[in-house]
C-alpha positions in Angstrom: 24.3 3.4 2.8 22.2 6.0 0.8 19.2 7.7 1.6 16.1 9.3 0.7 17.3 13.2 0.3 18.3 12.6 -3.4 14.5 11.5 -4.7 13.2 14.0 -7.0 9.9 15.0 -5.8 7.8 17.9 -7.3 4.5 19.3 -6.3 1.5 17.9 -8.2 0.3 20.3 -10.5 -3.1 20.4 -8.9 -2.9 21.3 -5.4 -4.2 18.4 -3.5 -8.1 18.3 -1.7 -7.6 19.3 2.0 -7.4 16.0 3.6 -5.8 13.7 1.4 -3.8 10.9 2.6 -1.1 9.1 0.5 -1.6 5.5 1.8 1.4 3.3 0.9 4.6 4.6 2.4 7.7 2.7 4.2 9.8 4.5 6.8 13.2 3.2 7.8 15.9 4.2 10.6 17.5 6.5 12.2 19.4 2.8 12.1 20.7 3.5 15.4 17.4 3.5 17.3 15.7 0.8 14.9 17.8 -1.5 13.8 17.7 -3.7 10.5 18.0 -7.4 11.2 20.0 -10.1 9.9 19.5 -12.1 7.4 17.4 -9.6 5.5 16.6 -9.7 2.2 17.5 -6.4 1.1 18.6 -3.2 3.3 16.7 -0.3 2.6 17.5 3.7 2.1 17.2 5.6 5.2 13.8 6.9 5.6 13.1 8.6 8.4 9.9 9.7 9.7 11.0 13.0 9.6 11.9 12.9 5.8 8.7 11.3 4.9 7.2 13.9 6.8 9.1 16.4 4.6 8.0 14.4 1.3 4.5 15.0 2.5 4.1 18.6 2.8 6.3 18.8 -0.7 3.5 17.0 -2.2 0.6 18.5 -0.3 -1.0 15.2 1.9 -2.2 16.0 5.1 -2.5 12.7 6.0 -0.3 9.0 5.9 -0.7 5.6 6.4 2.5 3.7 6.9 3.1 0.3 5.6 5.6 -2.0 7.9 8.1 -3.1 5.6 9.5 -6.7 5.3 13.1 -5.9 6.3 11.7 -4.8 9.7 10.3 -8.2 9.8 7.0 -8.8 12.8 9.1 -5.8 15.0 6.8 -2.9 14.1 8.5 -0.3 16.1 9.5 2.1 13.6 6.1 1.7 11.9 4.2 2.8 15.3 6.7 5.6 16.2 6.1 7.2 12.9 2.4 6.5 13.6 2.9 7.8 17.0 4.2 11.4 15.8 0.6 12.3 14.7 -2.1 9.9 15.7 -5.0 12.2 14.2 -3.6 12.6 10.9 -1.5 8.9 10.6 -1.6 5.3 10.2 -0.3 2.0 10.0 -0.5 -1.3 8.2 2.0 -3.7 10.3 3.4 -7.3 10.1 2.3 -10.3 12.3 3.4 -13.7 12.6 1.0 -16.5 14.3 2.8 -16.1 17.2 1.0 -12.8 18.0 -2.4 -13.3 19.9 -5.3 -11.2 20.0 -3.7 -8.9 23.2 -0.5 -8.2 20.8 -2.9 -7.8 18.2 -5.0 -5.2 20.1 -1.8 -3.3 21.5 -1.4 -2.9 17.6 -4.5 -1.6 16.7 -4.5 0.9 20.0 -1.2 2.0 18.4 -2.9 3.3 15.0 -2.1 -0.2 13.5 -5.3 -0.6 10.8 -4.5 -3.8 8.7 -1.7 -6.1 8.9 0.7 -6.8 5.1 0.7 -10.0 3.8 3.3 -10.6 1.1 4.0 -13.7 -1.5 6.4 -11.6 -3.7 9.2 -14.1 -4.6 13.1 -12.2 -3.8 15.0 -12.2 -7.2 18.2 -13.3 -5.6 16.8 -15.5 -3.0 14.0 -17.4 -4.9 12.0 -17.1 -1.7 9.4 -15.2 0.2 10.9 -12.1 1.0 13.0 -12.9 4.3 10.6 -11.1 7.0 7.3 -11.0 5.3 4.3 -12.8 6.4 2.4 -15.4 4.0 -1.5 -16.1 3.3 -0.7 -19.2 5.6 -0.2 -16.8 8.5 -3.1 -14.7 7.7 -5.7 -17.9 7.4 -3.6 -19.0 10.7 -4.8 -15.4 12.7 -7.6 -14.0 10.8 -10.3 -14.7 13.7 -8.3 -12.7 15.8 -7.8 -10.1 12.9 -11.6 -10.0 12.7 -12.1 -9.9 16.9 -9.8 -6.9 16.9 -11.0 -5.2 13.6 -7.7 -5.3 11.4 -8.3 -5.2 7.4 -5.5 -7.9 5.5 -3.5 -6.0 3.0 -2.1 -8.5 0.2 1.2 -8.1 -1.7 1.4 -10.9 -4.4 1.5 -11.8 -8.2 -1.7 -11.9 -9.8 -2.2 -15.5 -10.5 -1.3 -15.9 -7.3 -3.6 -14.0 -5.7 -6.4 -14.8 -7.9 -6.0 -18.8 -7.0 -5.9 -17.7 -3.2 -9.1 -15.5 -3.7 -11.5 -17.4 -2.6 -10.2 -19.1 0.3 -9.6 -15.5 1.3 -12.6 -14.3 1.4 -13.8 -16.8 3.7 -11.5 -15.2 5.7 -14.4 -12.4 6.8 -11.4 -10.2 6.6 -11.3 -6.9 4.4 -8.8 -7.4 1.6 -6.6 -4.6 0.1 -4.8 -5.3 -2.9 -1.4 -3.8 -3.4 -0.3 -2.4 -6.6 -3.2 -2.8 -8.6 -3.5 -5.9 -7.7 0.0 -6.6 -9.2 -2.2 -7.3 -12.3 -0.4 -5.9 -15.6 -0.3 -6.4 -19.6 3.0 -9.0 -19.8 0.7 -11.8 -20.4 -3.3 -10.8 -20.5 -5.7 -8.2 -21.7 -8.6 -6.5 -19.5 -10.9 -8.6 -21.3 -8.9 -12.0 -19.0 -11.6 -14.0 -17.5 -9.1 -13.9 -14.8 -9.3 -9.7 -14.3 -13.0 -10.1 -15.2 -13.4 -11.7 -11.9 -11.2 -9.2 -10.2 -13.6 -6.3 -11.0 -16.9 -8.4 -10.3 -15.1 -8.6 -6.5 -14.6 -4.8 -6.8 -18.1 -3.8 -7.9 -19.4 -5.8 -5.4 -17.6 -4.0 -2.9 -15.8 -7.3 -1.8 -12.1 -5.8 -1.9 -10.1 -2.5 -2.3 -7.3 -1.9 -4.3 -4.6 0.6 -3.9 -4.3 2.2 -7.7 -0.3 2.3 -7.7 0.7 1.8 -11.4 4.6 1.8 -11.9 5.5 -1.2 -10.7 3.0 -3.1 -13.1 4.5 -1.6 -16.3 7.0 -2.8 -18.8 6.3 0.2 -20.6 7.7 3.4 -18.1 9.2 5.5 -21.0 5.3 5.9 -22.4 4.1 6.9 -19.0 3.1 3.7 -17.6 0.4 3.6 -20.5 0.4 -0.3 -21.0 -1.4 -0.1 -17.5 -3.8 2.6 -18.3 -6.5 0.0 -19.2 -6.3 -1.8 -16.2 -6.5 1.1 -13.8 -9.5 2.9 -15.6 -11.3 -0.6 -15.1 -10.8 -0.5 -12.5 -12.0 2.8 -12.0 -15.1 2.3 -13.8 -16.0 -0.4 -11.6 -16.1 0.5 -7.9 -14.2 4.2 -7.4 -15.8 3.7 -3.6 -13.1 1.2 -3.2 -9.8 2.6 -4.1 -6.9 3.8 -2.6 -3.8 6.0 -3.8 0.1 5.8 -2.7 3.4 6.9 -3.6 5.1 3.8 -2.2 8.0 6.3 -0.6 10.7 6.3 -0.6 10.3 4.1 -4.0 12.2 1.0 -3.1 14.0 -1.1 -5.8 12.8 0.8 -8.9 15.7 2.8 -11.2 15.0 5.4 -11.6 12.6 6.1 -9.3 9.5 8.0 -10.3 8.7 11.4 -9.4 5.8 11.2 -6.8 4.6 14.6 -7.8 4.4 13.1 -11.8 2.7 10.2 -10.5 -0.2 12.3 -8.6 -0.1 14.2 -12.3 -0.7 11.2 -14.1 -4.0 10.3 -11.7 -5.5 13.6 -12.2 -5.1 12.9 -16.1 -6.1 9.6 -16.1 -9.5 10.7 -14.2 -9.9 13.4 -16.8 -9.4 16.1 -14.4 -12.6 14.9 -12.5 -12.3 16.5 -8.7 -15.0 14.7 -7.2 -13.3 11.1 -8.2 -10.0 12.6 -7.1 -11.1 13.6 -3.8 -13.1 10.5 -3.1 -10.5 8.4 -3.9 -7.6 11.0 -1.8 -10.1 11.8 0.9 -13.3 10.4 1.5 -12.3 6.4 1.0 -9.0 6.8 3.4 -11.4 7.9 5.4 -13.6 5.2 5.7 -10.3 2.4 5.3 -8.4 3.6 8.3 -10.7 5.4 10.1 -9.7 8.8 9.7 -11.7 11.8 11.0 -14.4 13.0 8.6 -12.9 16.0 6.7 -15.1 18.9 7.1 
């Protein structure tokens, strides 16, 4: 089994504001004391909590938010250990199925558990829900006890997908974050799509957040992900109170992997070298997400 040790990861050529938090990362093993299951649908690197740790001070965060990953399936051990290493400056997005009630659900939250992932991404092997993961069934199933506890939904899906979910959703009374852009991309529609337009009203209207992680969108990564460009500073332009940056680490599935450090690069590029909008969306809206201390 391989690890993480051999990812290239440069510092960012701007150091980073004091602060900010890279908030979409996955941390796997030591195997021994957290074991993958069965019947998974892929096995992961190892990814300790220490190496992650080590990623982070390459790249200059001061802070983390981990995001339980479906191998691990609903047992969020590894997730709140790593959590547990520095509660002040960490956090946690975990997995739930409806069997967990509101107690389990607090015990989460006390344990620096903020949201909970909810993931339609089909397997390409399997055909099926990724083996682990936990459906917008589940979420409609627990989101009063989401809401009594004060846990955010995180969403992981195609964006048709999520876009004929949307408003059923939002009924939820459940903050949504959108992974990976929303998983919305240029293999099939434009920025002008009614479909996108709707997106960004949600987004000016402060009804959603999106985490602004490009790569996996593109079918272009030799031009530097520029298909996507569009789509992000849209994005941007809308609401840049309600976004989110991550690295994804340790960069699962993707070959070859993309240099973290090259991908903070690209951010401060595509904001135009603009250091307030870089620190608000590093610092100040992790911040108000996951409930960070306010950054003097």
């Amino acid at each position: 089994m391989t690890d993480s040790r051999s990812l290239s990861i440069t510092p960012p050529r701007k150091a980073l504001p004091a602060g900010a938090c890279d908030t979409h990362a996955h941390v796997f093993g030591p195997f021994d004391l957290f074991p993958l299951p069965e019947g998974r649908t892929y096995t992961p690197p190892l990814a300790t909590a220490d190496m992650h740790a080590a990623a982070l001070a390459r790249l200059g965060f001061d802070r983390a938010v981990i995001i339980q990953a479906s191998a691990y399936g609903s047992d969020n051990r590894c997730t709140l250990e790593a959590v547990a290493r520095d509660p002040v400056a960490r956090r946690g997005v975990g997995v739930a199925d409806e069997s967990f009630d509101e107690a389990r659900l607090a015990a989460l939250r006390a344990g620096g558990i903020r949201g909970l992932r909810f993931t339609e991404i089909i397997g390409k092997d399997s055909g099926k829900r990724l083996a682990g993961a936990s459906g917008f069934d589940t979420l409609r199933a627990i989101a009063p006890r989401m809401r009594a506890v004060g846990l955010h939904a995180q969403l992981f899906a195609p964006f048709d997908l999520l876009m004929d979910w949307i408003d059923d959703l939002l009924a939820l009374d459940v903050p949504l974050v959108l992974d990976h852009l929303a998983r919305v991309g240029p293999s099939d529609r434009t920025v002008d799509d009614p479909r996108f337009q709707r997106l960004l009203a949600l987004l000016r209207e402060g009804r959603v957040w999106v985490k602004l992680m490009v790569f996996r969108n593109s079918r272009a990564p030799e031009t530097g992900y520029a298909d996507v460009r569009p789509f992000h500073e849209a994005m941007t332009h809308a609401n840049p109170g309600r976004l989110v940056w991550g690295t994804d680490w340790p960069l699962l599935n993707v070959a070859p992997p993309p240099d973290p450090g090259a991908l903070l690069d690209l951010l401060d590029a595509w904001l135009e070298g603009d250091a307030v909008l870089r620190r608000r969306i590093l610092v100040d809206n992790p911040e108000r997400l996951y409930g960070f201390p306010a950054q003097a």
